[in-house]
C-alpha positions as CSV (number, residue, x, y, z in Angstrom):
1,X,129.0,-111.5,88.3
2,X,126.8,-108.1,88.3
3,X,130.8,-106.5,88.0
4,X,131.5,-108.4,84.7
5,X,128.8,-107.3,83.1
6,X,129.0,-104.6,80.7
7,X,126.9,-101.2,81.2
8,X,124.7,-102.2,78.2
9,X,123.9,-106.2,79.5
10,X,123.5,-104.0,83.3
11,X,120.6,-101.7,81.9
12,X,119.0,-104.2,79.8
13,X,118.9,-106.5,82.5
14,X,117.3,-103.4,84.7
15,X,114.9,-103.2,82.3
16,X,113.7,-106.2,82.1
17,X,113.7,-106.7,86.0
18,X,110.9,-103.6,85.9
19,X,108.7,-104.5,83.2
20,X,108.5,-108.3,84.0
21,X,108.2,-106.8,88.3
22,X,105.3,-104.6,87.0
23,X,103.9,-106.9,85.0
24,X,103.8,-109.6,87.8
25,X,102.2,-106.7,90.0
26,X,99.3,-106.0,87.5
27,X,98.5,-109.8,87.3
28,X,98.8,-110.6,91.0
29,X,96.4,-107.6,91.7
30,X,93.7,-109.0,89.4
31,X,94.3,-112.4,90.8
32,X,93.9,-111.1,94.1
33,X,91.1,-108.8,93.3
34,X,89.1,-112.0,91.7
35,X,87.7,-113.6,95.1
36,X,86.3,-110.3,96.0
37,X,85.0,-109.7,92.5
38,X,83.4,-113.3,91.9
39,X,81.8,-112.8,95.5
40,X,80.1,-109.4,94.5
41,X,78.8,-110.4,91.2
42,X,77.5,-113.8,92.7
43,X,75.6,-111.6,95.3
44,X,74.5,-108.8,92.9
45,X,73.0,-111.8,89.9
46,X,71.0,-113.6,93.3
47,X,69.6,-110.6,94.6
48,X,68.7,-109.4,90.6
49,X,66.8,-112.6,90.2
50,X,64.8,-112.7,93.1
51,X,63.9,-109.2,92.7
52,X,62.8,-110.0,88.9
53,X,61.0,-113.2,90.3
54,X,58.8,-111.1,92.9
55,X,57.9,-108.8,89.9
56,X,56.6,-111.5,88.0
57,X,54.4,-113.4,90.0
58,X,52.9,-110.7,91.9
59,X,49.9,-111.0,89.3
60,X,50.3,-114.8,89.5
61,X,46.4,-115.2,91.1
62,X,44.7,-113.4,88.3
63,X,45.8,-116.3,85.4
64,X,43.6,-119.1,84.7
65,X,46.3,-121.6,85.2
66,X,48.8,-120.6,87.8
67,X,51.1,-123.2,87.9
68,X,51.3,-123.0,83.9
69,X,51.3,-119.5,84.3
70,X,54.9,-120.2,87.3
71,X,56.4,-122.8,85.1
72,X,56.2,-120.0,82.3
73,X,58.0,-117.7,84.8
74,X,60.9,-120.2,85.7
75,X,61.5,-120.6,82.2
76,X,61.7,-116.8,81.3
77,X,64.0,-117.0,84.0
78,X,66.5,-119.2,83.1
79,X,67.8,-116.5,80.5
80,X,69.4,-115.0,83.5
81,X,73.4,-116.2,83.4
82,X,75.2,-117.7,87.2
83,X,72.0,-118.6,88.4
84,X,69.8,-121.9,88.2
85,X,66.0,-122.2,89.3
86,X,64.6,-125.0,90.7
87,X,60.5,-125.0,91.8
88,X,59.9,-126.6,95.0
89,X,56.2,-128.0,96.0
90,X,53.5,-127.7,93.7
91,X,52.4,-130.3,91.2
92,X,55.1,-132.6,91.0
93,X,54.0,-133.9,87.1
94,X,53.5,-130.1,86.5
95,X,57.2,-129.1,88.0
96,X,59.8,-129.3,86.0
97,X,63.3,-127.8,86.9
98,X,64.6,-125.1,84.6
99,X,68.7,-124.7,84.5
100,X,69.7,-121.0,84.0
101,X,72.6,-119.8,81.7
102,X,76.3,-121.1,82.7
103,X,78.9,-119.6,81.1
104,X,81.5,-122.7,82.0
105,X,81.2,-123.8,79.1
106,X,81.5,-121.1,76.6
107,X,83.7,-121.8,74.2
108,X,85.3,-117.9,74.0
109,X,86.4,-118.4,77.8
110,X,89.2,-120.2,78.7
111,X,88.4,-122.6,81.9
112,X,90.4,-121.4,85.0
113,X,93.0,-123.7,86.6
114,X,92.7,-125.6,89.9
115,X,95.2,-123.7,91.9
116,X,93.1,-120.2,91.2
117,X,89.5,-121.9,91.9
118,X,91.0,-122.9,95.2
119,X,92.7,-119.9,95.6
120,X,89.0,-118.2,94.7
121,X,87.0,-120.7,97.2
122,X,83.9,-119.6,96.0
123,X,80.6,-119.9,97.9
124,X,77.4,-120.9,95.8
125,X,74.6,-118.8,97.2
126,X,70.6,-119.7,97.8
127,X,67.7,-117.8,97.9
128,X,64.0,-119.7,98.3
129,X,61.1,-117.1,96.9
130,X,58.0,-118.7,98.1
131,X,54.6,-118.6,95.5
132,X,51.4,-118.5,96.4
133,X,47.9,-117.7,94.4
134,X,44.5,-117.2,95.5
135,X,45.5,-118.0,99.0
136,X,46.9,-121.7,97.8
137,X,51.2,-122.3,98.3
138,X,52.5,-123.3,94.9
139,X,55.9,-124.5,96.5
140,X,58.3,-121.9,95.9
141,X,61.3,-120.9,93.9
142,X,64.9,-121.5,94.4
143,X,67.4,-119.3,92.9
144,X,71.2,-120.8,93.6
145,X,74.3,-118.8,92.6
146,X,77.0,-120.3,89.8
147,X,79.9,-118.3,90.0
148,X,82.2,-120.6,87.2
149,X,81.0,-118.4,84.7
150,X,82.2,-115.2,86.6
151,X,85.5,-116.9,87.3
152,X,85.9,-118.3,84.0
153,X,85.6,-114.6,82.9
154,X,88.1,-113.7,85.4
155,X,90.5,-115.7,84.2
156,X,90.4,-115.1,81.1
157,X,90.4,-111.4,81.3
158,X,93.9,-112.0,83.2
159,X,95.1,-114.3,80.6
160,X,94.5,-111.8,78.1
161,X,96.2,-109.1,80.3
162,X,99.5,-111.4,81.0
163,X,99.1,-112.0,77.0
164,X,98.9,-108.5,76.0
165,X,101.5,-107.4,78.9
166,X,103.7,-109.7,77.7
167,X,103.6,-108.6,73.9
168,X,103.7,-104.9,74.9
169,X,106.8,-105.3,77.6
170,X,108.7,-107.4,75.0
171,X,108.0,-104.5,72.6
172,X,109.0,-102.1,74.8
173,X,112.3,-103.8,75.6
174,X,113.3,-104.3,72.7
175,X,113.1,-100.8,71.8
176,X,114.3,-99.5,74.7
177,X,117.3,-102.0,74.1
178,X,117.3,-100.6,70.6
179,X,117.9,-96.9,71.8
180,X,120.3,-98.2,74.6
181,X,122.3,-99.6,72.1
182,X,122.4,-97.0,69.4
183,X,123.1,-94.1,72.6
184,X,125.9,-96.5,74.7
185,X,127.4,-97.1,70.8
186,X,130.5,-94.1,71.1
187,X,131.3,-96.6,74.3
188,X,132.6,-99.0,71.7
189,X,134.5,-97.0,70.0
190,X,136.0,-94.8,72.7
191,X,137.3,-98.1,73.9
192,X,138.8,-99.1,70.4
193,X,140.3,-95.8,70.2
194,X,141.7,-96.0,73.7
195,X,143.6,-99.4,72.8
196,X,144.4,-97.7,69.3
197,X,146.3,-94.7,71.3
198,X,147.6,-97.1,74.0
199,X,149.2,-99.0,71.0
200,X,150.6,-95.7,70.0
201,X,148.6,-94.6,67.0
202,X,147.7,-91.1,68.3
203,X,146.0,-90.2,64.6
204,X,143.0,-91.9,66.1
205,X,140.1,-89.8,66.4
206,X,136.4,-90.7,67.1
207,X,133.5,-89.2,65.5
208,X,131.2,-87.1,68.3
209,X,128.3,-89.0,68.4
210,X,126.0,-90.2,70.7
211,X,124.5,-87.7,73.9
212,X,126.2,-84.4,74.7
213,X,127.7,-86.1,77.2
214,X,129.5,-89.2,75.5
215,X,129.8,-86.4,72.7
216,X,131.7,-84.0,75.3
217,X,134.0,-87.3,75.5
218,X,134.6,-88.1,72.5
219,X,135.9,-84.3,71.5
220,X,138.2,-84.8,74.7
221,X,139.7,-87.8,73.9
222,X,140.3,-86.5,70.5
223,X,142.0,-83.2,71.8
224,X,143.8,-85.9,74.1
225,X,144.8,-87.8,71.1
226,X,146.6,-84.8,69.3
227,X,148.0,-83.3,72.7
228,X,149.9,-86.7,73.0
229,X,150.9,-86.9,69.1
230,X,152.2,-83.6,69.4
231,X,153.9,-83.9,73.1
232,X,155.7,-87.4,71.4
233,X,156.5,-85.9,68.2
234,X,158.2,-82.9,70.0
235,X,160.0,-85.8,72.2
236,X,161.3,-87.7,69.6
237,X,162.7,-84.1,68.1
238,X,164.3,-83.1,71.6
239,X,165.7,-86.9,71.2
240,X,167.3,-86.4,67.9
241,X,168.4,-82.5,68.7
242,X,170.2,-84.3,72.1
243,X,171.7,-86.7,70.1
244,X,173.3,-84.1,67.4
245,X,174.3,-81.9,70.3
246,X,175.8,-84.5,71.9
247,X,177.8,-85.7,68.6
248,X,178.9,-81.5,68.5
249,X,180.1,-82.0,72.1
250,X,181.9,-84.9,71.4
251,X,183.9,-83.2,67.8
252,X,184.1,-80.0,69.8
253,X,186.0,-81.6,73.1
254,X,187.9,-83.9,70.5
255,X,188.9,-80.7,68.7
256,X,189.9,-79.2,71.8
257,X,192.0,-82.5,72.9
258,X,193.8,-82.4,69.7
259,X,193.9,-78.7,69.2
260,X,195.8,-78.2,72.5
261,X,197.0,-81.1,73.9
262,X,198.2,-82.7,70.9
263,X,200.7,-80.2,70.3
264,X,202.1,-79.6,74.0
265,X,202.1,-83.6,74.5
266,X,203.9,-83.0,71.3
267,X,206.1,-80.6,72.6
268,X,207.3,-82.3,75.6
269,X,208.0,-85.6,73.4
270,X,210.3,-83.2,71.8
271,X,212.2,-82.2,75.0
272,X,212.1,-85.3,76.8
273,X,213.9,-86.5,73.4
274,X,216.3,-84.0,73.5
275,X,216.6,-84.7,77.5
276,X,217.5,-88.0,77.0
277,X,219.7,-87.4,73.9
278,X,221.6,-84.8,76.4
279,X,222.0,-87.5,78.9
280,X,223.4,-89.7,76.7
281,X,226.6,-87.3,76.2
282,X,229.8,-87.3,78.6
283,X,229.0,-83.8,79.9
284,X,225.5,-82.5,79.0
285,X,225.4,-79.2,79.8
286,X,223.1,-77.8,82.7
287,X,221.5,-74.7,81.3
288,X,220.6,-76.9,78.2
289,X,218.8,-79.1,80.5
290,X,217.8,-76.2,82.7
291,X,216.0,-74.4,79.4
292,X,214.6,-78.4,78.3
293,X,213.5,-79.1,81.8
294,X,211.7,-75.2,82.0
295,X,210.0,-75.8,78.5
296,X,208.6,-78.6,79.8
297,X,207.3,-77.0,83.1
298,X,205.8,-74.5,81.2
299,X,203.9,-77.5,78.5
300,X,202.6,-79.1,82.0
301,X,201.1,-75.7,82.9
302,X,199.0,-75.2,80.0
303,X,198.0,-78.5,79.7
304,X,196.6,-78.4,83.3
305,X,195.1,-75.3,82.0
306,X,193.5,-77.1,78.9
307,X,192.3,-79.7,81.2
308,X,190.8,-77.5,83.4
309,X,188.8,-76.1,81.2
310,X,187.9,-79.6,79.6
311,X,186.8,-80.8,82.9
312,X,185.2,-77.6,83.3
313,X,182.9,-77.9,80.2
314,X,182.4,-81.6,81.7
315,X,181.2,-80.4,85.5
316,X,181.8,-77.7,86.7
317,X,184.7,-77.4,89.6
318,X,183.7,-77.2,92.9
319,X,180.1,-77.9,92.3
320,X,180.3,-81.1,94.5
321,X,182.8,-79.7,97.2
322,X,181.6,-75.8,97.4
323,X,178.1,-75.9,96.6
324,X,175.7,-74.5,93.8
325,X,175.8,-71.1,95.4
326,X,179.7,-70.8,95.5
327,X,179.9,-72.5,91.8
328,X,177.2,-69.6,90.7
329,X,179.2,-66.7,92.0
330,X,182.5,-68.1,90.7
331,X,180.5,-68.1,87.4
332,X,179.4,-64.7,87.7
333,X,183.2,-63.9,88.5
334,X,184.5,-65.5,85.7
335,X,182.1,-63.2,83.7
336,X,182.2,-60.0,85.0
337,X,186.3,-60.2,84.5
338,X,185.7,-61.3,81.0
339,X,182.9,-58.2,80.3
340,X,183.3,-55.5,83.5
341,X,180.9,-53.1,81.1
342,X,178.2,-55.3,81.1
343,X,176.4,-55.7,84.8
344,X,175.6,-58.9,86.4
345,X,173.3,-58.8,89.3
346,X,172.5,-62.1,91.0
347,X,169.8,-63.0,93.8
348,X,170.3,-66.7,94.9
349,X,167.8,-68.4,97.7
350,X,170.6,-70.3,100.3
351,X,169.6,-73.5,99.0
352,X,168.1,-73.2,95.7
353,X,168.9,-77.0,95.1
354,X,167.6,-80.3,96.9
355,X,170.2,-82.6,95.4
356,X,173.4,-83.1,92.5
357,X,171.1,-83.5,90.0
358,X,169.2,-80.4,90.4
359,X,172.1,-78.6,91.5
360,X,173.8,-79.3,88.4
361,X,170.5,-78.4,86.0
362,X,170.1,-75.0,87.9
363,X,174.4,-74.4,87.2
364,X,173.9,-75.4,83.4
365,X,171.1,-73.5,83.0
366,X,172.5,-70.3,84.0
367,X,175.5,-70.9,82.4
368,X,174.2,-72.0,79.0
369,X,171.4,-68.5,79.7
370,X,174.3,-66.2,80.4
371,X,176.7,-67.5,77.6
372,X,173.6,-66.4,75.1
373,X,172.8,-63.3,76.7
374,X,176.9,-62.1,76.0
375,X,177.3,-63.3,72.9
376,X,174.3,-62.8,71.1
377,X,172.1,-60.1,73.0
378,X,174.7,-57.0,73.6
379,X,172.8,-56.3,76.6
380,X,174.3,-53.7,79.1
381,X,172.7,-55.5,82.6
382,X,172.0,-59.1,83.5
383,X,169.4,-59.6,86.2
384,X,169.9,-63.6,87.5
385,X,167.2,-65.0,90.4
386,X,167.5,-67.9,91.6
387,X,164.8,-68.8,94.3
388,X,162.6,-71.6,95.7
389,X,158.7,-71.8,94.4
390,X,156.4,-74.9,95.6
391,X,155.5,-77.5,92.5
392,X,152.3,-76.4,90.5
393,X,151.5,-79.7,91.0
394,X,152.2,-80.9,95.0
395,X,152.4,-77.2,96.9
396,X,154.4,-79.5,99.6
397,X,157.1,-80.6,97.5
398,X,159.8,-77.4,96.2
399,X,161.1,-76.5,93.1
400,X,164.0,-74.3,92.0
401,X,162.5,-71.2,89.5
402,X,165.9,-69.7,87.5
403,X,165.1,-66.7,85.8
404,X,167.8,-64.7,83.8
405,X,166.6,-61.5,82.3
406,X,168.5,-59.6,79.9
407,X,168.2,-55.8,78.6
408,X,169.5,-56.4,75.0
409,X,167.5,-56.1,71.6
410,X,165.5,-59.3,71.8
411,X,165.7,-62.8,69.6
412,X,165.1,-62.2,65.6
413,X,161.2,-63.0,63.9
414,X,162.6,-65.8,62.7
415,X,165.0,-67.2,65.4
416,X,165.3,-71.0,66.2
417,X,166.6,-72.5,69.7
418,X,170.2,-73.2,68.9
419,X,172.3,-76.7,70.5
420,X,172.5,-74.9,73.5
421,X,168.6,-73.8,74.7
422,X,168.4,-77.2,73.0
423,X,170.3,-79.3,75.4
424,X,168.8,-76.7,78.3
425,X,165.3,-77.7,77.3
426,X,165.9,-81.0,77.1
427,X,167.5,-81.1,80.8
428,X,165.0,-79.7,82.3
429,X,161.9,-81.2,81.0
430,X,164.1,-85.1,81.3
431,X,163.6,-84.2,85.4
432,X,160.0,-82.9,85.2
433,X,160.3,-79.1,84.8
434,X,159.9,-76.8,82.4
435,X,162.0,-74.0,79.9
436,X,160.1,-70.7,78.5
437,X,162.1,-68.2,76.3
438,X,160.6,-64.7,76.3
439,X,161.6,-62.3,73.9
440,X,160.6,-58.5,73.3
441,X,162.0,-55.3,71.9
442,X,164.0,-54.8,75.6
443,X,165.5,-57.9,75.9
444,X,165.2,-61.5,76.6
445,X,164.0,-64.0,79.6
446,X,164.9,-67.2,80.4
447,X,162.6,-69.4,83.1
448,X,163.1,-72.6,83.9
449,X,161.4,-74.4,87.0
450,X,163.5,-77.3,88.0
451,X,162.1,-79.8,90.6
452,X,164.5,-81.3,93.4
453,X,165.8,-84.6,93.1
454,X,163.0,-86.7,94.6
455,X,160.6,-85.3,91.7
456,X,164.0,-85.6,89.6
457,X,164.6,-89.3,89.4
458,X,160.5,-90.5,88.9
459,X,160.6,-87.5,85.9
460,X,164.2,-88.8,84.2
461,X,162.3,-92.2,84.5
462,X,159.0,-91.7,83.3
463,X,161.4,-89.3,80.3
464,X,163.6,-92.3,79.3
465,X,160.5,-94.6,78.7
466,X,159.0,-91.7,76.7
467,X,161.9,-91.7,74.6
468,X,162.5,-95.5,74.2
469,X,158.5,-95.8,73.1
470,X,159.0,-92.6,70.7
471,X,162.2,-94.3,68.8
């Protein structure tokens, strides 16, 4: 139950607990400080009446009428409070009993239950003063101890301070729940904006209010806000730049299908017509067919070249049977024939992949980084690492870290990542890595840190839902 409770219900409840604990502590103490009390002041008004009662008949024997003159004194003496005075002996016409003061019965005082009376038990006390005058006994005095009045007072006073406890505890919780309130009151709205960014409104802000500390918060959660407004924002323009470059991939390799193997599968329609036109005759003649049949050899050739490079654009060959490492230096090859003045040098770790995917990421990276750097940088040397680096994130678990550096004159002020660096980008950060493009007056850098495949596939999946929440 304690665990459903919310941190405002917790500390009232706390508070509470304390004051009504120290509260019950002040009033047992005074309940169990009464006994002793009652005990005391029965003691202290006995002993203060016999000692007024020896002061005032020590002249008893010089009066005319001493028992007048004693019955005078016991009824001075019953101004005295807890205490009543009886006269023992003497005259009995001449002897009446006089009552002192008991403050039971005051109406100010509240009367104190059975239960603390009990709990009290006190014990009246007696004290005989014995008179005598001119050498004759006038009986004496009794003095005996009524301690209601003390207890009544008792009582009361710890009425009064459960009374006044109360009021002042109630007061001082509900302020103190007043203040808890107003300082727990960013809570509430941290957890409406939470729900409100959950549900994907990442405009929510809260206002910094509160202590520094749920202030602190609140300006975090805020920056948290934007950071993930911006980060989906930026997704759903990766999403819509892979979607165009995939619609220019598409045009571009159904150009390429049309532009080159339309017109040889056009071609050899042509000759197989001819060919079969030939056969048709009672004596076709064999270097007509010889020059048909070698047209068509030479249609088959370039159309396994077309589709070489097709399938190259696709994957690239020999990825999946030689390796990364072989694909790469067939790459650099490829390039070096294509531009011998411009110098490619290459460092690659043994195994800079763990896996197709990455392998595949780390290939199109370079390729898409090199393809740049020739056409657009005029650069004179190509420096190309690839090498292992732990994740940022688990030192355990490797990534792949592809740097291609460039000695060229840099990317324009006002230059924007084309289709390619596009698509690059988006690769990369779809399996959890990241793509920075450095430019300065000597050249440009490529970086990309590509994890292996076991980081891969929980990135690509946590990437798709990304996408599918920001369309």
């Amino acid at each position: 139950m304690w665990r459903k409770l919310s941190l405002r219900a917790r500390l009232n409840m706390l508070l509470a607990l304390v004051l009504g604990l120290g509260l019950a502590v002040n009033i047992g103490r005074l309940v169990w400080e009464a006994g002793p009390r009652v005990q005391a002041e029965d003691r202290s008004t006995v002993r203060l009446a016999r000692e007024f009662i020896e002061s005032r008949i020590a002249g008893l024997g010089e009066t005319g009428d001493p028992d007048a003159r004693l019955n005078q004194i016991a009824a001075d003496l019953s101004r005295l409070r807890h205490v009543s005075i009886t006269r023992e002996g003497g005259d009995p016409g001449r002897s009446p009993e006089f009552v002192g003061r008991d403050g039971s019965d005051d109406p100010d005082l509240r009367a104190p239950p059975a239960w603390f009376v009990a709990l009290i038990h006190p014990e009246q006390t007696t004290v005989r003063v014995p008179v005598a005058a001119n050498g004759r006994s006038l009986g004496a005095l009794v003095v005996t101890s009524h301690p209601n009045d003390e207890m009544a007072e008792i009582w009361d006073g710890i009425v009064t301070q459960l009374e006044v406890g109360s009021a002042v505890a109630l007061l001082l919780f509900l302020v103190t729940m007043t203040v808890v309130k107003r300082a727990l009151a960013p809570i509430d709205a941290l957890a409406q904006a939470m729900l409100s960014i959950e549900a994907g409104h990442y405009d929510t802000r809260v206002a910094p209010d509160g202590s520094s500390e749920l202030a602190a918060i609140c300006g975090k959660l805020n920056h948290l806000a934007a950071t993930l407004g911006d980060a989906v924002e930026e997704k759903r323009l990766l999403a819509e730049r892979v979607v165009s470059l995939q619609d220019v991939e598409r045009k571009e390799i159904a150009r390429e299908l049309h532009d080159e193997f339309g017109p040889y599968l056009f071609a050899l329609r042509a000759h197989l017509a001819s060919l079969m036109r030939m056969a048709d005759t009672p004596s076709p003649r064999l270097e007509a067919l010889r020059k048909h049949a070698s047209a068509m050899l030479d249609q088959v050739n370039a159309l396994q070249q077309a589709n070489r490079r097709v399938l190259e654009r696709l994957r690239p060959v020999g990825l999946a049977e030689l390796g990364l490492h072989e694909a790469l230096a067939a790459l650099f090859r490829l390039w070096r024939e294509v531009h011998p003045d411009v110098v490619v040098e290459a460092r690659i770790a043994p195994a800079p992949g763990s896996g197709e995917t990455a392998d595949l990421t780390i290939y199109r990276t370079v390729q898409e980084a090199l393809t740049n750097a020739f056409r657009h940088s005029g650069a004179t040397h190509i420096k190309v690492t690839v090498e292992l680096i732990p994740l940022p994130s688990d030192r355990r678990r490797g990534a792949a870290r592809v740097r291609v550096e460039d000695n060229g004159g840099g990317l324009p002020a006002d230059h924007k990542l084309g289709l390619g660096l596009t698509g690059m980008r988006e690769r990369v950060m779809a399996l959890g890595g990241h793509v920075t493009v450095t430019s300065t007056g000597r050249g440009v850098t490529v970086e990309a840190t590509i994890p292996g495949d076991d980081e891969c596939k929980n990135a690509t999946l946590m990437h798709n839902r990304r996408l599918s929440q920001a369309s």
